[in-house]
C-alpha positions, 0 to 999 in steps of 0.5 A: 500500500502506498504510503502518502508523502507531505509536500509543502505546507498546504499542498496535497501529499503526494503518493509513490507509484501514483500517476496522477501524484506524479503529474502533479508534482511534474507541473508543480515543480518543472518551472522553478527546477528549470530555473534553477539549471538555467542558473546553474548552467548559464544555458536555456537549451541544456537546462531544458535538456537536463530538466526533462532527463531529471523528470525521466528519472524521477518517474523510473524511480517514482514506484519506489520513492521513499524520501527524506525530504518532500517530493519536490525536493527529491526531484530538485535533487536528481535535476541537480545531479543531472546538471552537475553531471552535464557540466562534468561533461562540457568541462571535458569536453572544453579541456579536451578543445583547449588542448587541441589548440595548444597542440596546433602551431600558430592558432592563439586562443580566442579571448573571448573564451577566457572572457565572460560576461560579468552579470550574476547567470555568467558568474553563477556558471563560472561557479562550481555546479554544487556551490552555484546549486546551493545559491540558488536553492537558497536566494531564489527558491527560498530554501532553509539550510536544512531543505537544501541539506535534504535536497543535496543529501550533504550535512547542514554544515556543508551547506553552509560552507558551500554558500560561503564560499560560493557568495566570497567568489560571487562577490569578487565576479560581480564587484567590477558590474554591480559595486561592492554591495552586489550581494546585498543589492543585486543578488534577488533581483536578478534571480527573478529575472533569471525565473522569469526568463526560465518560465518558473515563476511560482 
């Protein structure tokens, strides 16, 4: 028997195996997820590509959910995994391209490649996947250090480090664009945009 699961504080729970359950938490759930990868990825196309990868998983395993944490953050956490896995990928692939220009004589590297743009979506990629993840779930969607702890399955600490971390770089990437005050002033304003654009309005 399917043991009903509570989400959110006023949603329905939701039910392991139920397909109805599922699509619910789908539509609940895909706009603020693809604002997330969108951010984290820096790109629409493959944020899309890794959202739609994320809900295939999640419905193969969907039978068998038993979370720690509520549905949409379980969802939240595959989609993650899958950014963070897509990311692992171009890096290799954008490693493996610069080595191929050291290895031809005579082709210098594009400045451009080196150069990214200094808003907050361009710095949130230069980021590493799970630091960039953890602001997000922090200052866009509203997560307490304890949800993003159970969405990432990481201790609260690490959490917390994380965010640290990721806010010290963002600050430096950002101060030469938005002052020093980046992260006071323009951190959420941005990140709205960045739903917006993304479709994930809640």
């Amino acid at each position: 028997m399917a043991v009903a699961i509570t989400d959110p504080v006023g949603a329905p729970a939701y039910r392991p195996g139920n397909e109805a359950d599922f699509e619910r938490l789908y539509q609940a759930s895909y706009g603020k997820i693809l604002g997330t990868l969108t951010a984290m990825l820096g790109d629409r196309g493959a944020a899309e590509d890794c959202t739609q990868d994320a809900f295939e998983r999640a419905y193969r395993k969907w039978p068998s959910f038993q979370p720690i944490a509520p549905a949409e953050a379980w969802v939240h956490r595959i989609a993650i995994n899958a950014a963070v896995s897509y990311q692992r990928k171009m890096r290799l692939r954008e490693v493996g391209e610069i080595i191929r220009r050291i290895g031809r004589p005579g082709v210098a590297p594009d400045p451009h490649v080196l150069v990214e743009n200094g808003d907050l979506r361009a710095a949130l990629a230069k980021l590493p996947a799970k630091q960039a993840a953890a602001i997000v779930l922090r200052h866009y969607h509203g997560y307490t250090n304890r949800t993003i702890a159970a969405t990432l399955g990481i201790p609260e600490r690490t959490v917390a480090s994380r965010l640290a971390v990721a806010k010290a770089r963002l600050r430096v990437m950002l101060k030469d664009a938005y002052g020093p005050e980046a992260m006071q002033n323009s951190l959420l304003p941005i990140y709205g945009e960045v739903a917006r654009s993304a479709g994930g309005a809640d």
